[in-house]
C-alpha positions as CSV (number, residue, x, y, z in Angstrom):
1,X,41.8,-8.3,-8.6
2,X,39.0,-8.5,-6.1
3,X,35.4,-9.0,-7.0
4,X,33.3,-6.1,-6.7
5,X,30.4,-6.5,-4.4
6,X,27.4,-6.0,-5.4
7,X,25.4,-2.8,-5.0
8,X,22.5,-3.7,-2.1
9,X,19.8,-2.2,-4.4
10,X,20.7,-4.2,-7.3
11,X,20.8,-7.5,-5.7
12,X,17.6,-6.5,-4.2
13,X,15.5,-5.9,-7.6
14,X,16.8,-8.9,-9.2
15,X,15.6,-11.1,-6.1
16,X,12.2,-9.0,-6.9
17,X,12.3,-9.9,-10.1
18,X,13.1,-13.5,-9.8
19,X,9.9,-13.5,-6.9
20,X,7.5,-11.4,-9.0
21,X,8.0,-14.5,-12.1
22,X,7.0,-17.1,-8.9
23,X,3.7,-15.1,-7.7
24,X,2.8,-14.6,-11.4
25,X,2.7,-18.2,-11.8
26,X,0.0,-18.5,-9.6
27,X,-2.7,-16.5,-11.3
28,X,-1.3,-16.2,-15.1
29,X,-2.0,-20.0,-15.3
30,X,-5.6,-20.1,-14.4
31,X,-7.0,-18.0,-16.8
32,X,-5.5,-20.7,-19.5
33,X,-7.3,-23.5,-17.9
34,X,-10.4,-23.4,-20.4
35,X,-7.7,-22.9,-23.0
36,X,-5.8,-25.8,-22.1
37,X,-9.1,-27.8,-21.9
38,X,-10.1,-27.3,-25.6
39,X,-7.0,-27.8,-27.0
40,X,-5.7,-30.7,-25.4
41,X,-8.6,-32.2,-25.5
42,X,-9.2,-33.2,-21.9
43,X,-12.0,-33.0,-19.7
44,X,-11.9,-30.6,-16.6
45,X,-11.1,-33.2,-13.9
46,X,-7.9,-33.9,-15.9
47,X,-6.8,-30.1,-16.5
48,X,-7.3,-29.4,-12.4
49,X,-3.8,-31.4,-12.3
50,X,-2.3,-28.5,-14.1
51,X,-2.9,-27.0,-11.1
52,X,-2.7,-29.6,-8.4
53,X,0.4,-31.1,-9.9
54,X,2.2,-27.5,-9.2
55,X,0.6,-27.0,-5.7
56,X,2.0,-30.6,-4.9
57,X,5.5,-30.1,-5.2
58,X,5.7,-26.5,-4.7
59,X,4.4,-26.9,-1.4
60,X,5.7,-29.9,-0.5
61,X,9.5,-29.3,-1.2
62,X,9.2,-25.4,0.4
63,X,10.6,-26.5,4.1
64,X,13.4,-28.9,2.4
65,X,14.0,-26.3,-0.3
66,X,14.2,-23.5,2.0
67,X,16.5,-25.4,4.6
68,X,18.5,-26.8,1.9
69,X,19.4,-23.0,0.8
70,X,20.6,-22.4,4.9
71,X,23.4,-25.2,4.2
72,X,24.6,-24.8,0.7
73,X,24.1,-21.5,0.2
74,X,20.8,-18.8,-0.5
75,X,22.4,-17.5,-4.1
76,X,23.0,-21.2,-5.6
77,X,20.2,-22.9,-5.1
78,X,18.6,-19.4,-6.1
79,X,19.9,-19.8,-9.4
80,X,19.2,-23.4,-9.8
81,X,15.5,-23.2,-8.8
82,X,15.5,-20.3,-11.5
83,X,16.9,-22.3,-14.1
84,X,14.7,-25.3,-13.3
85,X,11.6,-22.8,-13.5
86,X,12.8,-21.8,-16.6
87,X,13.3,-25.1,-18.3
88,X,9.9,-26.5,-16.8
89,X,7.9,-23.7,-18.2
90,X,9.4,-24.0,-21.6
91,X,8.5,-27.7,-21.5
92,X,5.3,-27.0,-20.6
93,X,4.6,-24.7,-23.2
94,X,5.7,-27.1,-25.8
95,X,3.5,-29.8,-24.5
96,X,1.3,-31.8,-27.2
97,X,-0.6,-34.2,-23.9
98,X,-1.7,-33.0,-21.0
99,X,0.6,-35.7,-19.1
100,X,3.8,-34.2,-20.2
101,X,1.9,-30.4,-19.3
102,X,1.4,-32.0,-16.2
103,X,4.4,-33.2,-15.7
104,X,6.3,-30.0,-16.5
105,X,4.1,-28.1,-14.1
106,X,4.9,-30.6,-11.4
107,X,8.7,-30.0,-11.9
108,X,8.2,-25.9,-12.2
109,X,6.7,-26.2,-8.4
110,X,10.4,-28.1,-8.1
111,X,12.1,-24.9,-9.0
112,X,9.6,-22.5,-7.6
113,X,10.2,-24.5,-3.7
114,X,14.0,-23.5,-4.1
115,X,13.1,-19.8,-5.5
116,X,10.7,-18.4,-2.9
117,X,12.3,-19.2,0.3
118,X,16.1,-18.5,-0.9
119,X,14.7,-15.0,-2.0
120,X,13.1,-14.3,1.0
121,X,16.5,-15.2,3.2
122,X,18.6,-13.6,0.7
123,X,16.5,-10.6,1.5
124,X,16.1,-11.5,5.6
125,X,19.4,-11.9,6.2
126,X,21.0,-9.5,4.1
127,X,19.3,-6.6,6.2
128,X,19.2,-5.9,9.3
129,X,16.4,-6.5,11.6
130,X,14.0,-3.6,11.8
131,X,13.1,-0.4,10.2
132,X,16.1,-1.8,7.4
133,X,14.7,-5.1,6.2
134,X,10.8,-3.9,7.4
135,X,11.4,-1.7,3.7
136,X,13.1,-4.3,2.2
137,X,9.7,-6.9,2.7
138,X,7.6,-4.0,1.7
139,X,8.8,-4.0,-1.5
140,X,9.3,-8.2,-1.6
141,X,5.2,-7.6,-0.8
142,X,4.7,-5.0,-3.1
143,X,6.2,-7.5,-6.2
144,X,3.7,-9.8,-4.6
145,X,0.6,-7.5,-5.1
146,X,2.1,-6.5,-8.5
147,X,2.5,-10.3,-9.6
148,X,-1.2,-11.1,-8.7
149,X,-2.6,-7.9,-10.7
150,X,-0.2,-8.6,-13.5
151,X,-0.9,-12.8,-13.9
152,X,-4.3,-12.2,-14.4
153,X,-4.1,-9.3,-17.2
154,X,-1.1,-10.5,-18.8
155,X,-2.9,-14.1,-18.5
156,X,-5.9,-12.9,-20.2
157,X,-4.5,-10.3,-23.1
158,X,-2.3,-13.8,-23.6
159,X,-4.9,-16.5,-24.2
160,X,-6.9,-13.7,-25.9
161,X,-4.0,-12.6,-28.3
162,X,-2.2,-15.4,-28.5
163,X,-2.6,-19.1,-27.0
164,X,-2.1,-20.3,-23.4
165,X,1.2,-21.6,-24.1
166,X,2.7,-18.3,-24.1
167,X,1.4,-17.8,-20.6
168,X,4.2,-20.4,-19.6
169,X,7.0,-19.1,-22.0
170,X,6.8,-15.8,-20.5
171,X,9.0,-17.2,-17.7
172,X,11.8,-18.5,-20.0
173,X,13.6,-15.0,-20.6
174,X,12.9,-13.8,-17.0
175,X,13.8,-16.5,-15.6
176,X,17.0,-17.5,-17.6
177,X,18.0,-13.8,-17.7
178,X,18.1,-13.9,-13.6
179,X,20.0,-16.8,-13.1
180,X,22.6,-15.0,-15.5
181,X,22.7,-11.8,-14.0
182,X,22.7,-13.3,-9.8
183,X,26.0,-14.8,-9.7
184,X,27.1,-10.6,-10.5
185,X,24.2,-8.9,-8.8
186,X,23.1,-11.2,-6.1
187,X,24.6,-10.9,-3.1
188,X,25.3,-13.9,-1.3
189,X,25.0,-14.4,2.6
190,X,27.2,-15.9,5.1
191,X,26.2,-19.1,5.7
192,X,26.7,-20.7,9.7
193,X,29.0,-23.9,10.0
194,X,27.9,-26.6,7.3
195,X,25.9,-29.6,8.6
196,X,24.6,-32.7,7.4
197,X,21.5,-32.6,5.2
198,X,18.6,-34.4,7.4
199,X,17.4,-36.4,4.1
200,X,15.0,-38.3,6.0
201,X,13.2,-36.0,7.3
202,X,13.1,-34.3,4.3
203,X,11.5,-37.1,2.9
204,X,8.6,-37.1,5.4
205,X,8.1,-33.4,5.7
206,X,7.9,-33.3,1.7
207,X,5.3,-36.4,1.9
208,X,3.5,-35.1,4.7
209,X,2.7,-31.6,3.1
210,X,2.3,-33.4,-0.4
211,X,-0.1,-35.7,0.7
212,X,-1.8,-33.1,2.4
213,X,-2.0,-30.7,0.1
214,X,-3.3,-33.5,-2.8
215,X,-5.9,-34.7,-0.2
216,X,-7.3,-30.9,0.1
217,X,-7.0,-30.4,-3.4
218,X,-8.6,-33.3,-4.7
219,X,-11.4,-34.1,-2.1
220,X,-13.7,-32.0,-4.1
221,X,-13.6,-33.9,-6.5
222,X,-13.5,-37.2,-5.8
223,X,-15.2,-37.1,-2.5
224,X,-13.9,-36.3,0.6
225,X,-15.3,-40.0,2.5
226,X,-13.1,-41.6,-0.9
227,X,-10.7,-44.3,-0.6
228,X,-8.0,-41.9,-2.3
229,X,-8.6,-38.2,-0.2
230,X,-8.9,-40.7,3.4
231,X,-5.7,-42.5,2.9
232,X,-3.8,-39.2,1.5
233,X,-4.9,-37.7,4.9
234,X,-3.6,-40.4,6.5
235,X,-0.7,-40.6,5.0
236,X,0.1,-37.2,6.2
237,X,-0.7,-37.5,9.7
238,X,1.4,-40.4,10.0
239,X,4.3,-39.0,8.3
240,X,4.0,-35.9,9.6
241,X,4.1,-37.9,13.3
242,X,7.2,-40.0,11.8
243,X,8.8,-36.5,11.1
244,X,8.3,-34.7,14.6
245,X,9.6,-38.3,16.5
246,X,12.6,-38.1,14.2
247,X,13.9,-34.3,14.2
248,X,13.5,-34.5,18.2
249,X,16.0,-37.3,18.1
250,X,18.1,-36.0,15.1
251,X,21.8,-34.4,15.9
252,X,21.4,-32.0,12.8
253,X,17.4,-31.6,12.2
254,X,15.8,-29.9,9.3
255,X,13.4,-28.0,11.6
256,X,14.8,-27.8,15.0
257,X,11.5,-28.3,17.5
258,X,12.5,-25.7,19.5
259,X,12.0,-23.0,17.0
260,X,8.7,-23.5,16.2
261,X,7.5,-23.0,20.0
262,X,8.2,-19.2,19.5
263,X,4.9,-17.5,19.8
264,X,5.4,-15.3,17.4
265,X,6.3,-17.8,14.4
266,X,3.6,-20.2,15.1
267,X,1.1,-17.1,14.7
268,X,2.3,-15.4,12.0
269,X,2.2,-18.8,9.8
270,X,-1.1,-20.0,11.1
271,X,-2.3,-16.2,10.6
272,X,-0.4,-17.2,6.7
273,X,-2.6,-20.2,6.2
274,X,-5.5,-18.1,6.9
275,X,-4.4,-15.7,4.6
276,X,-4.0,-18.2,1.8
277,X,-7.0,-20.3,2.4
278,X,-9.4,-16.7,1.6
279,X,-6.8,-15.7,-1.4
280,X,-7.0,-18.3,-3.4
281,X,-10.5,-19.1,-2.7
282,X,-11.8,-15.6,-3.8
283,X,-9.2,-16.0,-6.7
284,X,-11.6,-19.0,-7.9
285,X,-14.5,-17.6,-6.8
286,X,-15.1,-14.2,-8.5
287,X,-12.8,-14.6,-11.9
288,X,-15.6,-17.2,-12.6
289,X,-18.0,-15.5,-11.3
290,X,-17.4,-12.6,-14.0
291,X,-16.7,-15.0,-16.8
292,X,-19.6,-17.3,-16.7
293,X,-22.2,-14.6,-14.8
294,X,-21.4,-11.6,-16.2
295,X,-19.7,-12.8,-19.2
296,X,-16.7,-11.0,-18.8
297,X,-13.7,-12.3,-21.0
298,X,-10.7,-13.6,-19.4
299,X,-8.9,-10.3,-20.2
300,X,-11.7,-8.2,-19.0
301,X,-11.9,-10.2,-16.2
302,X,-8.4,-9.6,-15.3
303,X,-9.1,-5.9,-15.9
304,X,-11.6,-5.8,-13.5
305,X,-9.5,-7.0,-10.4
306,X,-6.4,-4.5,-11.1
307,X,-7.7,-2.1,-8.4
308,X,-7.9,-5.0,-5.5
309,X,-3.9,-5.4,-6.6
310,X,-3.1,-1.7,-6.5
311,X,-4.5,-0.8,-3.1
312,X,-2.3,-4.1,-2.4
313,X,0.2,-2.6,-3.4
314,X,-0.1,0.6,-1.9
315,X,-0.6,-0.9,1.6
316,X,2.4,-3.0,1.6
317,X,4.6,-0.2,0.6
318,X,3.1,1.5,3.7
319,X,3.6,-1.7,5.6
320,X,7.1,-0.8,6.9
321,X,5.6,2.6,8.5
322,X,2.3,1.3,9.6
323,X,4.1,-1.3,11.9
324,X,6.5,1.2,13.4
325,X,3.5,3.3,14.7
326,X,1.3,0.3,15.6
327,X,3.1,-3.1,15.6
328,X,3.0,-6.0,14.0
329,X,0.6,-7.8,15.9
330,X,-2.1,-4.8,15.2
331,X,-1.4,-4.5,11.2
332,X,-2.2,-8.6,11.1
333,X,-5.7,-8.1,13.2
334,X,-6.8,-4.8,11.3
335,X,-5.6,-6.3,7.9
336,X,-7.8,-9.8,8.4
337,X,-11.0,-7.8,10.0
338,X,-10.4,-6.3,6.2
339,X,-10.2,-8.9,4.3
340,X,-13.1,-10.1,6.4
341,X,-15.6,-6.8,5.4
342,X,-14.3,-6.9,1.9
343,X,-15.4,-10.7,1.3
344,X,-18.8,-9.7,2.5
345,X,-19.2,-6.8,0.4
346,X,-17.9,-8.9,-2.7
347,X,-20.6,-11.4,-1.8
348,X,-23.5,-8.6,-1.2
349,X,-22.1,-7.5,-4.2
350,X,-23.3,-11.1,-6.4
351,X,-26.6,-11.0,-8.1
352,X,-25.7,-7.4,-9.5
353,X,-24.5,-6.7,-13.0
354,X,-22.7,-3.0,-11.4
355,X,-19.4,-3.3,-11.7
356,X,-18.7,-0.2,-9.5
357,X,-20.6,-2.3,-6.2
358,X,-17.8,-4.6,-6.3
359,X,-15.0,-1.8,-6.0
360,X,-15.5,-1.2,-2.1
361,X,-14.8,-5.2,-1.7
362,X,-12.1,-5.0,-3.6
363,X,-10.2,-2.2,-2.0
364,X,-10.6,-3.9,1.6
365,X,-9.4,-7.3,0.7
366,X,-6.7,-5.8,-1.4
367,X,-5.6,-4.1,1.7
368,X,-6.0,-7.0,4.1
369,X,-4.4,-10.1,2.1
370,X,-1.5,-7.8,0.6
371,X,-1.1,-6.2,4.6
372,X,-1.7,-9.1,5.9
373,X,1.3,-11.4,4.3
374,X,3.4,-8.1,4.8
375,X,2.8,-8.7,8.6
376,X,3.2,-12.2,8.9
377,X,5.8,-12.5,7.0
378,X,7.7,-10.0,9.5
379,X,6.6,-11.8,12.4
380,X,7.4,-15.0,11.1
381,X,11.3,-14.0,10.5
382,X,11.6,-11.4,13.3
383,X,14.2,-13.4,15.7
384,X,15.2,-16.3,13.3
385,X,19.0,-16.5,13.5
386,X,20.2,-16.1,9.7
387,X,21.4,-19.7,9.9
388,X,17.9,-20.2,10.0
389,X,16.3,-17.4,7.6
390,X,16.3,-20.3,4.9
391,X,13.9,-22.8,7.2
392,X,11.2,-19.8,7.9
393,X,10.9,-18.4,5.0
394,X,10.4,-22.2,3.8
395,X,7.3,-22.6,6.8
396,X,6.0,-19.5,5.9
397,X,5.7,-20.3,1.9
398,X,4.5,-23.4,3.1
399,X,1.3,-22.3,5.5
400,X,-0.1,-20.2,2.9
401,X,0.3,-23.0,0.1
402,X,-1.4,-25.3,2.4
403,X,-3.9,-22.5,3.0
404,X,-4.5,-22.0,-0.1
405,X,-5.3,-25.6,-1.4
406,X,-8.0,-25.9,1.6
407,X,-9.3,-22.3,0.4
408,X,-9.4,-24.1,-3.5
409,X,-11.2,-27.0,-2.6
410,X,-13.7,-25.5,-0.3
411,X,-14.4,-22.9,-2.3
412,X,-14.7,-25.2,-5.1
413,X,-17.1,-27.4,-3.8
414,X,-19.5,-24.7,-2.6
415,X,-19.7,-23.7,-5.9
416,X,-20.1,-26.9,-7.3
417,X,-23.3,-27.8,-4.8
418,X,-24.5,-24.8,-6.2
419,X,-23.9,-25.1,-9.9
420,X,-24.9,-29.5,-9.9
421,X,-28.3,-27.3,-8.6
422,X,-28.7,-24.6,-10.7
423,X,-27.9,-21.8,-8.2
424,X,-24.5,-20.6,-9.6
425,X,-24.8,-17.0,-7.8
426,X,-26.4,-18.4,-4.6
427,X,-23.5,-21.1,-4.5
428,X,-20.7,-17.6,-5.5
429,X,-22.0,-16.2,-2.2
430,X,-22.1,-18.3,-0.2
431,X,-18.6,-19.3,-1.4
432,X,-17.3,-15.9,-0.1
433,X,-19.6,-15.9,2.9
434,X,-17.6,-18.8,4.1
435,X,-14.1,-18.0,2.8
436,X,-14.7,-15.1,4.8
437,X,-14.6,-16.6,8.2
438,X,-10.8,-17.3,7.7
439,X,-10.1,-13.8,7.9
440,X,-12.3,-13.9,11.4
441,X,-10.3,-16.8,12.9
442,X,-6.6,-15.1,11.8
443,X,-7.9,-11.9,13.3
444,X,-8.6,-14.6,17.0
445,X,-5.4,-16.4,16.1
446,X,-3.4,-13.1,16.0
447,X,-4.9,-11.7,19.0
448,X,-4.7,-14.3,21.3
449,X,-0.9,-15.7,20.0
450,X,0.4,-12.3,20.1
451,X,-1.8,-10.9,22.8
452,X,1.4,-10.4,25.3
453,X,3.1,-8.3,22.6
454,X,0.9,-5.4,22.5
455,X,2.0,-3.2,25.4
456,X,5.6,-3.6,24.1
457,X,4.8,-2.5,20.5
458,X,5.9,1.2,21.0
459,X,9.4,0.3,22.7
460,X,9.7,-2.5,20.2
461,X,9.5,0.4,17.6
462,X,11.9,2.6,19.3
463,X,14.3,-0.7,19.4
464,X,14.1,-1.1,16.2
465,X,15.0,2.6,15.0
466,X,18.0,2.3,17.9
467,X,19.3,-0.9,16.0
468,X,19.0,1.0,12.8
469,X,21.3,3.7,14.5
470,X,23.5,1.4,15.4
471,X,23.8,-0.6,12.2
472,X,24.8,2.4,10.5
473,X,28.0,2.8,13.2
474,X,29.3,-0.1,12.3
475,X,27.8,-2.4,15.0
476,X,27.0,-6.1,15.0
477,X,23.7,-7.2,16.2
478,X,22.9,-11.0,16.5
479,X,18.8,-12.4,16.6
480,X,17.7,-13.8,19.3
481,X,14.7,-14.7,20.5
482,X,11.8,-12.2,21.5
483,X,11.4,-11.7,24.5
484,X,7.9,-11.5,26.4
485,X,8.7,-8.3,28.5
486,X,9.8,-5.8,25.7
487,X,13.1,-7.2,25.2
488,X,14.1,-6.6,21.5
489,X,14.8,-9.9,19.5
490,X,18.5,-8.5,18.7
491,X,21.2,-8.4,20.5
492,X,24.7,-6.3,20.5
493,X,27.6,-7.6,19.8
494,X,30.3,-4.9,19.4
């Protein structure tokens, strides 16, 4: 008896579900931190590797992890990052030293680099390009805006009810439970002609962004002029130079060169870096802000930011609609001018105890970092072959992690100028006033990297409701790459 496939809609909410455990990671952690801190014992420098250890090997294993899922297959190594996630957060939660918390956390970024980009090509090339899969990363962004919104309530009624250890056990029966159910519900993808894992440069692209993303995260702290933030800055460089010299010469690469001088990719994950780097940074930023200003608790706190999550939410939903009228390229400038206003107004907003003046600055960066990933993650996968769905959504996980740690550490050591000086709410704004200019340069990035795509945005459109059409008749349509005078990046095959 044959297998039953899969119903598209099932496999579809239990790669949701599987993503929405991954982006609550990100914020149902933090509010433990002070938790973590009292219990253990440990001073702050110390519980920051909770943190950085996670940002470390989630980020760096995202472009292996992702390209390691193109050649063995999107649903296994779906269901063995899942089960490493799992494990990692029940270890963690059961940790009695911060080394072994630490060490746990490190291994959970393990599992999290194989979850996030095999989700995202499960989803990419499962659907077809255009109006289809547009809907289909709508929702994959929606989970995304839910995740945030629910990480920092959930993280705070947690440490408040209970202890911060449940905030990492909360993955166990999520996770677990969808690494059961894929195998059944999980549709798996064709995958192109097997080739030989490029180790090596996995190596030095996992280095490279490691050593990176430690040399961001830690050169708050211990200095950025520092023996230890210099050399892992280096160390990147000249890995990352050992990586680009080898893939040219490499029969099978990891990343072959030649995608990553379309346009339209390099854009969408500079435009993603941007986007992380004012994220995270205004993640930091005004959750301490309310905590040790206004003296919000953590749960209150979390409370308080909901309605930046829900217009999120709302605008990625939208997302699939908004580009078919305007285009990609315009959704990514209009959502980063947002972001932009709304970190202003958050800042103007500091130095007042009225909740309801930070509500304008929350709607507009809710729209423009929830819009914004929409669109870049669109961009970023529009005319990647699915051999190579795998390796972009790897890069594109990658740019905002990256983002995001320089978004951390500048933030952070604004804040700590101010705070070493007394002038906590001086140092909060001008914290935002800065983080704000990354919306400014994605909004310049954007315009000038996909400046030659504007006039084609309508037909584009139109190309993409014809594909549509034609998907439903039965048709084959194979990527390709975009083309600079309209051409669609798709083309028939029968």
């Amino acid at each position: 008896m044959s297998r039953r496939t899969p119903h598209p809609a099932a496999s579809l909410a239990l790669i949701l579900a599987a993503s929405f455990m991954v982006v609550l990671d990100f914020s149902i952690v933090n509010v433990a931190l002070a938790s973590i801190e009292h219990e253990l014992a440990v001073g702050t420098t110390a519980v920051q590797w909770v943190i950085t250890a996670y940002a470390i090997t989630f980020g760096g294993l995202l472009v292996l992890g992702g390209r390691i899922g193109d050649l063995f297959g999107r649903r296994r190594v779906f269901v063995a990052g899942l089960v490493v996630f799992s494990f990692a957060s029940l270890a963690g939660g059961l940790a009695t030293s911060i080394g072994v918390l630490i060490a746990a956390r490190a291994v959970q970024g393990v599992g999290a680099a194989l979850v996030a980009p095999a989700a995202l090509s499960l989803i990419t090339a499962a659907t077809a390009e255009g109006p289809a899969r547009n809907r289909a990363l709508g929702y994959y962004g929606a989970t995304g805006s839910v995740g945030f919104v629910a990480g920092l309530v959930l993280g705070g009624a947690l440490v408040q009810y209970f202890d911060w250890r449940s905030v990492l056990w909360v993955n166990v029966p999520i996770g677990l439970l969808a690494a059961a159910l894929a195998p059944f519900l999980v549709t798996e993808v064709p995958r192109g002609a097997r080739a030989r894992l490029d180790v090596v440069g996995g190596v030095l692209v996992t280095g490279a962004t490691a050593a990176l993303v430690y040399g961001i995260s830690e050169g708050p702290a211990l200095g950025w002029t520092s023996a230890a933030t210099l050399l892992a800055l280096a160390s990147s460089v000249v890995l990352g130079a050992a990586f680009v010299h080898l893939e040219r010469r490499h029969p099978a690469p990891l990343v072959r060169l030649g995608m990553l001088r379309r346009r339209g990719l390099r854009s969408a994950n500079l435009a993603m870096a941007m986007l992380g780097g004012w994220s995270a940074g205004e993640l930091l930023t005004v959750p301490l802000f309310f905590q040790l200003v206004l003296h919000y608790s953590a749960l209150v706190t979390g409370l308080a930011m909901v309605p930046q999550g829900l217009i999120g939410f709302v605008a990625v939903l939208r997302g699939a609609s908004i580009v078919r009228r305007v285009g990609v390229r315009s959704l990514l400038i209009a959502s980063a001018g947002a972001a932009s206003v709304g970190l202003f107004l958050l800042a103007s907003s500091f130095g007042w105890h009225d909740y309801a003046l930070f509500l304008p600055g929350f709607m507009f960066v809710g729209f423009g970092s929830a819009a914004g990933a929409f669109g870049a993650t669109v961009a970023a996968t529009r005319g990647v072959s699915d051999e190579e769905q795998g390796l972009a959504g790897g890069l594109i996980n990658m740019s905002r992690q990256v983002g995001a740690a320089f978004g951390v550490a500048l933030a952070a050591a604004i804040i700590g100028t101010g705070t070493a000086s007394g002038g906590s709410v001086g140092a909060d704004r001008a914290s935002l006033f800065v983080i704000a200019a990354f919306g400014v340069v994605a909004a310049v990035v954007v315009s000038h990297g996909l400046a030659r795509a504007r006039p084609e945005a309508r037909a584009a459109a139109r190309a993409d409701e014809d594909a549509e059409v034609l998907v439903r008749a039965g048709c084959d349509l194979q990527p390709q790459a975009e083309g600079e005078d309209g051409t669609p990046p798709y083309a028939l095959v029968r």
